[in-house]
C-alpha positions in Angstrom: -6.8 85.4 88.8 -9.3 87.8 87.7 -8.5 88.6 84.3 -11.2 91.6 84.4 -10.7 93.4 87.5 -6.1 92.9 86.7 -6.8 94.6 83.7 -9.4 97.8 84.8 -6.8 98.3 87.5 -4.0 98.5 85.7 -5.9 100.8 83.1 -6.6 103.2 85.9 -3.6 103.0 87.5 -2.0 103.9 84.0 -4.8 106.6 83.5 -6.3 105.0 80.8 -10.1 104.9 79.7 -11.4 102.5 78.1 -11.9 104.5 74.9 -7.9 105.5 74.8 -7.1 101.9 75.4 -9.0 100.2 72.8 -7.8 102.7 70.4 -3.8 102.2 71.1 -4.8 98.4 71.3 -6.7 98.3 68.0 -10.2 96.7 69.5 -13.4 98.3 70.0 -14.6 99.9 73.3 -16.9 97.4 73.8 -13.9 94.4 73.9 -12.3 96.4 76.8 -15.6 96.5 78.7 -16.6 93.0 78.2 -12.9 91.9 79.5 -13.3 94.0 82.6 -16.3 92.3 83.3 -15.6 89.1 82.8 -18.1 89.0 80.2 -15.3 87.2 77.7 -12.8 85.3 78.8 -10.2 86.7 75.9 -7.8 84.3 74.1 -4.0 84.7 74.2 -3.9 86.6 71.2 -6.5 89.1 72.3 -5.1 89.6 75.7 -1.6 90.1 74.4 -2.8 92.5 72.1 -4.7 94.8 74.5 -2.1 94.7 76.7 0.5 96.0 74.0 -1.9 99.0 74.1 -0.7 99.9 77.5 1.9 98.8 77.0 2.4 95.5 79.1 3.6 92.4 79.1 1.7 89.0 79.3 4.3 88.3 81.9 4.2 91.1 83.8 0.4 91.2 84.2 -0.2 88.0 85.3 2.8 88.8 87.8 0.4 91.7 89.4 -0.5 89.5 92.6 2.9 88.3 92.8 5.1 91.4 93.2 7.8 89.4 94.6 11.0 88.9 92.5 13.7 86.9 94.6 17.2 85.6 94.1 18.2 84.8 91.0 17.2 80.6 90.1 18.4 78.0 88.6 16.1 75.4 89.3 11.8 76.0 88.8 10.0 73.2 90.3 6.3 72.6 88.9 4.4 73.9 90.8 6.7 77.5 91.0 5.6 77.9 87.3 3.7 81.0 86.6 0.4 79.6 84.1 0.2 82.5 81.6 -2.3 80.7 79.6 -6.8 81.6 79.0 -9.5 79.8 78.7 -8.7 76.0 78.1 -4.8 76.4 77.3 -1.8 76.2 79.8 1.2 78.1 79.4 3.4 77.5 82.2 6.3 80.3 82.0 9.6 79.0 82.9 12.4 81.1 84.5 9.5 84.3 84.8 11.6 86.1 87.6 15.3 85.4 85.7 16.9 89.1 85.2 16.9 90.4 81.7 15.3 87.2 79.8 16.5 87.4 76.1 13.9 84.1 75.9 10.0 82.9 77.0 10.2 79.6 77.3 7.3 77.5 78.3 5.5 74.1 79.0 2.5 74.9 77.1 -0.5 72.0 77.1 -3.6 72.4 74.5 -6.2 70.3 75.3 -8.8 68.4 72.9 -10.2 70.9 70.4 -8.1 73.8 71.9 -6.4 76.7 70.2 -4.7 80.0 70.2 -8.0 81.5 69.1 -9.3 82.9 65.4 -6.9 85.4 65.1 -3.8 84.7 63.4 -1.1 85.5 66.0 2.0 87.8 64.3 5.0 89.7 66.3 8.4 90.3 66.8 11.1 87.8 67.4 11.4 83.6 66.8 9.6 81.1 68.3 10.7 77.5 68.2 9.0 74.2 70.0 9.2 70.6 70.2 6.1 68.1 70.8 6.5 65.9 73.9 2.8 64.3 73.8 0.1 64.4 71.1 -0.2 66.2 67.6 -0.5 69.7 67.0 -1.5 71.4 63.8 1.0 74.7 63.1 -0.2 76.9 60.9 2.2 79.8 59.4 1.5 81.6 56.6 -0.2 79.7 54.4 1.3 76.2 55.5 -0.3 74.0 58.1 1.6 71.2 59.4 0.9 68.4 61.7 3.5 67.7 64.6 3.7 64.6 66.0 5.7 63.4 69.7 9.0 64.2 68.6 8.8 66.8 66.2 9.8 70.4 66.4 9.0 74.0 65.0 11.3 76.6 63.9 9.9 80.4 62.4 10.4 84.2 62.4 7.1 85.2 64.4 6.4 88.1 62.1 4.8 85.5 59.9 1.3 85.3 60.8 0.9 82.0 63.0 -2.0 79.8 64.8 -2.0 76.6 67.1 -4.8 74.3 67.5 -5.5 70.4 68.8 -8.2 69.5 66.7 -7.6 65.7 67.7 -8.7 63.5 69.9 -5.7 63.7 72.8 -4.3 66.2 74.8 -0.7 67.6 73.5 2.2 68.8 75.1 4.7 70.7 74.7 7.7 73.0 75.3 7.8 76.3 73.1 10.2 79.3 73.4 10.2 82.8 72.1 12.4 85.7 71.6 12.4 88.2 73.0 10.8 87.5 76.1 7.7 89.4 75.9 5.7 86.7 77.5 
């Protein structure tokens, strides 16, 4: 997908400019313009907040392609799963096309040295996860944590937040959110 051209479209189409849009999303003019030109490939964080400028979901821009929303599903096979994620991280959004999701929940991968970006992520709602492969450093507040295969996270997502896989393996795991703003 191109992140870029998604989002200048979806600016004009809301009748946007780029000034209005960096001002509602709290970034600077020059953010917008680098997006839209695929100068910067923008981390979750940043996407999600310039997007809440619009406002949009993460969901329902990455959807823009897809305009199709069939019958309601009960099973999503792997390779049905919408991948939400930037740069180096997969987010694969399970159930994206159930009606009226009270939850996000994902199969989210970070590889080696990955991470949710610099910014401390904070919003609405609970988020909760378990580790099915690697380690994961959790950071809230002022705690950071190390997760291990097997382990699990439980917060209120107002508290400011970060994810990163400073180590030397891939990790896996599968996350959900409330509400389902993903």
């Amino acid at each position: 997908m191109d992140i870029g051209a998604s989002l200048k479209a979806v600016r004009k189409l809301k009748g946007l400019s780029q000034r209005e849009l960096a001002k509602r999303a709290g970034v600077t003019n020059s953010t917008i313009s680098m997006i839209e030109k695929n100068s910067v490939s923008p981390s979750v964080s940043s996407l999600k907040k310039v997007l809440a400028g619009i406002p949009m979901s993460l969901v329902d821009f990455f959807s823009i392609d897809d305009g199709s929303i069939g019958d309601q599903k009960v099973v999503y096979r792997a390779n049905e799963l919408l991948d939400i994620g930037t740069g180096d991280l997969v987010y694969k959004l399970i159930g994206r096309d159930y009606p009226n999701r009270a939850m996000s929940l994902m199969s989210e991968t970070y590889p080696i040295n990955s991470d949710t970006g610099p910014d401390m992520l904070q919003h609405e709602g609970e988020e909760g996860g378990v580790i099915v492969e690697g380690k994961l450093e959790v950071t809230v507040g002022e705690e950071v944590f190390i997760l291990e295969k097997g382990d699990s996270y439980y917060f209120n997502s107002q508290q400011p937040h970060r994810f990163r896989n400073p180590f030397d393996e891939p990790c896996r795991l599968v996350s959900a959110t409330t509400p389902a703003d993903f």
